[in-house]
C-alpha positions as CSV (number, residue, x, y, z in Angstrom):
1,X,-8.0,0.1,6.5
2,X,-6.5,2.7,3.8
3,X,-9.0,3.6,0.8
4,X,-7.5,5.8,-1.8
5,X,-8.9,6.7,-4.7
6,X,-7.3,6.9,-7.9
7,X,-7.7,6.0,-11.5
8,X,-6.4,2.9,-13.3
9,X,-4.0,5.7,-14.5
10,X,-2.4,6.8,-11.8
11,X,-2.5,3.0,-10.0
12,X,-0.1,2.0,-12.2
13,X,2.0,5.3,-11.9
14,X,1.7,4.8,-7.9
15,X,2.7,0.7,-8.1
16,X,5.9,2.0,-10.2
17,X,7.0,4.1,-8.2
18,X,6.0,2.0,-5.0
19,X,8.0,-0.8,-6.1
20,X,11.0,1.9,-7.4
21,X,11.0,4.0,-3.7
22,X,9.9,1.2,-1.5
23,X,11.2,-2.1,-2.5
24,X,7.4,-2.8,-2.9
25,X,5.8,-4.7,-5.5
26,X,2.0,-4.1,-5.8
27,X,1.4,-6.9,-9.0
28,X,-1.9,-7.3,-10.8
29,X,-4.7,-6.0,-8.9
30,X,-4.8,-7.4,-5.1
31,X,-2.2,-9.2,-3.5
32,X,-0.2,-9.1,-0.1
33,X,2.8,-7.0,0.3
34,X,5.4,-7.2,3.5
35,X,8.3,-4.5,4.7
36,X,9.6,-4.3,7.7
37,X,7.7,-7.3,9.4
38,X,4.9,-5.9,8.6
39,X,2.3,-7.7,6.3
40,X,-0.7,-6.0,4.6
41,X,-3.2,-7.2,1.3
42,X,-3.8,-4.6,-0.9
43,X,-6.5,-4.7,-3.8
44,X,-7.5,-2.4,-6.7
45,X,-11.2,-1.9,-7.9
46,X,-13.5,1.0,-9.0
47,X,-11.3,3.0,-8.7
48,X,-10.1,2.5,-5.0
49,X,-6.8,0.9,-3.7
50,X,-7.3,-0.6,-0.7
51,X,-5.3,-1.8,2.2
52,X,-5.6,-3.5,5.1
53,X,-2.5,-4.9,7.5
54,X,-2.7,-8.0,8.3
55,X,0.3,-8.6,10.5
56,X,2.9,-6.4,12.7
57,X,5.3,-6.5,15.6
58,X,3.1,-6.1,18.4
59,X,5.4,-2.8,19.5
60,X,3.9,-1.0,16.6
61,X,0.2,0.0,16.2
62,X,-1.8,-0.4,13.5
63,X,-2.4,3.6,12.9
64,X,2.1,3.9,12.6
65,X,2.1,1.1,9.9
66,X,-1.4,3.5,8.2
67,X,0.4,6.7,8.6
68,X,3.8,5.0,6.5
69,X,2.0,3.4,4.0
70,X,0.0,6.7,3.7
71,X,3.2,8.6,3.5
72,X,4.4,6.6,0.6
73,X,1.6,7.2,-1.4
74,X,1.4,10.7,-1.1
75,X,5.2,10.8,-1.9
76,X,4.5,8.2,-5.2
77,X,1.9,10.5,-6.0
């Protein structure tokens, strides 16, 4: 699972660019996002955005899909 911290602030500035970058749409404050076959839930609150994948192709590990979504963050940042 990914924690991140950041303020309401900068969730909003991280889902815009998300969904601008990425294709990705992270609406309200927790919901489930897929790209690429892969399938995570992501929620917001006190100030941590969490995910967690829930689903992959079973050639892929769980740390890969961590390290991309990781990656986009840090570019959206």
């Amino acid at each position: 699972m990914i924690q991140i911290p950041l303020s309401p602030e900068a969730y909003a500035a991280t889902a815009k660019l998300i969904s601008e970058k990425q294709g990705i749409d992270l609406t309200g404050d927790e919901g489930t996002i897929t790209k690429m076959g892969v399938t995570a839930s992501y929620r917001y609150a006190d100030g941590h955005l969490s995910i967690a994948i829930l689903e992959k192709p079973f050639f892929i590990t769980t740390e890969y899909c961590e390290d991309q979504i990781k990656n986009w963050l840090s570019t959206a940042a």
